[in-house]
Structures are given as C-alpha cells and as structure tokens.
C-alpha positions in Angstrom: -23.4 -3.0 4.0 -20.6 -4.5 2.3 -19.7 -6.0 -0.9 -17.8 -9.0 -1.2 -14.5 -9.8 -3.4 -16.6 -11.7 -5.6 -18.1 -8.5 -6.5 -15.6 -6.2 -6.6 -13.0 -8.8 -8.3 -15.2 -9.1 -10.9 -15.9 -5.1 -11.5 -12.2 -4.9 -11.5 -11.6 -7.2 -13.9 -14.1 -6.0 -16.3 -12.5 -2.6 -16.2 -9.2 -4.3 -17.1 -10.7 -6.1 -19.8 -12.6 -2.6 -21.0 -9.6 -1.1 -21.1 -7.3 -3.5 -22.7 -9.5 -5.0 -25.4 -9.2 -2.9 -28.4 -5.8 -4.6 -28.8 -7.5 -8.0 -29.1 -8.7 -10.7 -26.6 -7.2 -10.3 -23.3 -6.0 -13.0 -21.2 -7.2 -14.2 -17.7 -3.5 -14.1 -17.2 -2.7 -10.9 -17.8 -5.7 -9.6 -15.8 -4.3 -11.8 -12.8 -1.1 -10.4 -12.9 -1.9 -6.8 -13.6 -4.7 -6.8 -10.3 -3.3 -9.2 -8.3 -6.4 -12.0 -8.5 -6.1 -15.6 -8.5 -6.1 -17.1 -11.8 -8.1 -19.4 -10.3 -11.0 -17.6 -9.4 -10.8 -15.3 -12.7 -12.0 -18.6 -14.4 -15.0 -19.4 -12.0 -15.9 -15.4 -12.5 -15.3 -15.6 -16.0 -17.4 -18.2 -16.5 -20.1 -16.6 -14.9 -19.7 -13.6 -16.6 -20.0 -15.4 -19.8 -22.8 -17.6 -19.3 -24.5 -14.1 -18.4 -23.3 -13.0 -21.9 -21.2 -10.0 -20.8 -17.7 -12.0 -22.2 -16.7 -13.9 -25.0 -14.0 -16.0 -24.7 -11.5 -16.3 -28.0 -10.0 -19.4 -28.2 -6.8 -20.4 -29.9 -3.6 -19.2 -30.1 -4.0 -14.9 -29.4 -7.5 -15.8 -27.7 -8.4 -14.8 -24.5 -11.8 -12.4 -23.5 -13.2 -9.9 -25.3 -16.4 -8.2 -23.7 -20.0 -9.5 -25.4 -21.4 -5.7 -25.4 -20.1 -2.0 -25.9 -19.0 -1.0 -22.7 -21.7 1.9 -22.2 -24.4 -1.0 -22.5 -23.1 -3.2 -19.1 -24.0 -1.5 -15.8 -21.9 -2.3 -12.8 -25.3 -4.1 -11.7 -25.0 -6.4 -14.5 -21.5 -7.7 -13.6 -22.7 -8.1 -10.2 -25.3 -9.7 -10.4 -24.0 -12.3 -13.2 -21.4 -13.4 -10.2 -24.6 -14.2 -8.3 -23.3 -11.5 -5.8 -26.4 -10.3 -3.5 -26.2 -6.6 -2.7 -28.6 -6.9 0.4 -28.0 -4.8 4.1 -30.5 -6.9 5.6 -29.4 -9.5 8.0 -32.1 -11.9 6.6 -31.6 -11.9 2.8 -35.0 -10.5 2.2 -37.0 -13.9 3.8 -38.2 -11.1 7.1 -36.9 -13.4 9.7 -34.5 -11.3 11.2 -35.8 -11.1 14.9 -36.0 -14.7 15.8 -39.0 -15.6 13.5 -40.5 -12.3 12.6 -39.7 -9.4 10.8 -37.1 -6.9 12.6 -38.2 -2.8 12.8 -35.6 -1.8 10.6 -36.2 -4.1 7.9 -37.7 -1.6 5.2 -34.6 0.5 6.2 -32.4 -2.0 5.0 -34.6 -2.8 1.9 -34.9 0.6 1.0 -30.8 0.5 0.9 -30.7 -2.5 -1.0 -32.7 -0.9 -4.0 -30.7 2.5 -3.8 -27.7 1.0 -3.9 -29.1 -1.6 -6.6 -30.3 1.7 -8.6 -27.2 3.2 -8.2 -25.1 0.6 -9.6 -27.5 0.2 -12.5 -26.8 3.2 -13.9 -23.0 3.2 -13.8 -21.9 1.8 -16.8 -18.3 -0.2 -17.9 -17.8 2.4 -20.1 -18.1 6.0 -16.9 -15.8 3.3 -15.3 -13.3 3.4 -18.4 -13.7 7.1 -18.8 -12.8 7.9 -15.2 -10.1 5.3 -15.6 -8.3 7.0 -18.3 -8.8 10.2 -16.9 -7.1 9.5 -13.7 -4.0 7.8 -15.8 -3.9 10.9 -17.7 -3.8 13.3 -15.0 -0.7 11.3 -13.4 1.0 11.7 -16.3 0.5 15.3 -16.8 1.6 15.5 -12.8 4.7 13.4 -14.1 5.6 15.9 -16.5 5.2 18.8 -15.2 7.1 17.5 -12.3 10.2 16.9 -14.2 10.1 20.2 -16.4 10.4 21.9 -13.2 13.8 19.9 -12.4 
C-alpha cells in the first residue's frame, strides 16, 4: 500500500498553507520554494483543491490561497480525495478482477485496508496536522536554546 506524490504533495502543501495563512493569502510560490514542489504541479493540485472547496484563491496584487474552511473542519481524507488520489491496496481498484477474471482470495483483505486506512485519514484533521507541526518547531527551538546556554 502506497500513497502517491499526488497525495502527499498535496497534504504537505495544505499544512504550509495552514500554517502560513493568518498572515494573509499565501502564494503557490512560496509553498514551492519552502517544500521543494513544482510550481507546476501546485497549480493542477490547487485547482483541484479548490474546485473541491477546501481553497480560495485571492487574486490581485498580495493574493494568493487562503484555505475555504477552519482547519479542524478538513480531514486529511478530504485533501486526498479532492486530488482524485485512490487510497486502494487492492491490485484491481475494487472491479474483483484480480486473478485473471475473478476475484483473488485476499481481496476482502485488501478492502478491509482500504476503509481502515480511509477511516483513519478521516479523522485526522488540517488543524492535529498544524498542532503537531508547531509542536515539533517548538521543541527544536527549546533544544536550540538550551543547547547554547550550556556553551
């Protein structure tokens, strides 16, 4: 089971933009150059996320993204599946043709998976993703600190 870049790219970025918001739109730029993704492909994800109506985009001089919901109200689910990103372990997609013609043994396995992981993800939301965010940047500060106090 793996998730694509499509998926995580777009996670990341909506983290950034979570984080980075409060100070007005943020750019498709700056989220490029701050997680090293294609501007490119920001666009085609951003579009996505908007026609999904997790972003709103700010046009103008100063515009840029700004999310469409509080942060605690978009599940990681959400943002996946507004980049069309399947989260599926089976090797058919779901259409039980995975041996030959027929439905393999492990398929209810792999189905099973798919909603775990599905329920999982829906119940993370942008804003635990912030919160752990912030919490890490704060503890390698303090480790910063108290580093250099003992110099």
């Amino acid at each position: 089971m793996r998730l694509t870049t499509k998926g995580r790219f777009a996670v990341t970025a909506m983290l950034d933009l979570a984080m980075r918001e409060a100070k007005g739109p943020v750019t498709l730029a700056g989220i490029s150059e701050r997680q090293s993704i294609s501007l490119s492909y920001l666009e085609q994800l951003f579009g996505k996320l908007r026609r999904a109506e997790l972003v709103e985009s700010v046009r103008g001089p100063g515009g840029g993204y700004n999310l469409a919901k509080t942060p605690v109200d978009i599940a990681v689910s959400d943002i996946i599946a507004a980049v069309d990103e399947p989260v599926d372990a089976t090797q058919c997609g779901g259409r039980e043709n995975c041996h030959g013609n027929n439905r393999c043994m492990t398929h209810d396995l792999w189905t099973n998976l798919n909603a775990t992981i599905f329920e999982y993800l829906s119940k993370v939301s942008l804003a635990d993703l912030v919160e752990k965010q912030l919490t890490k940047e704060q503890s390698v500060v303090q480790d910063k600190r108290e580093c250099s106090s003992r110099q």
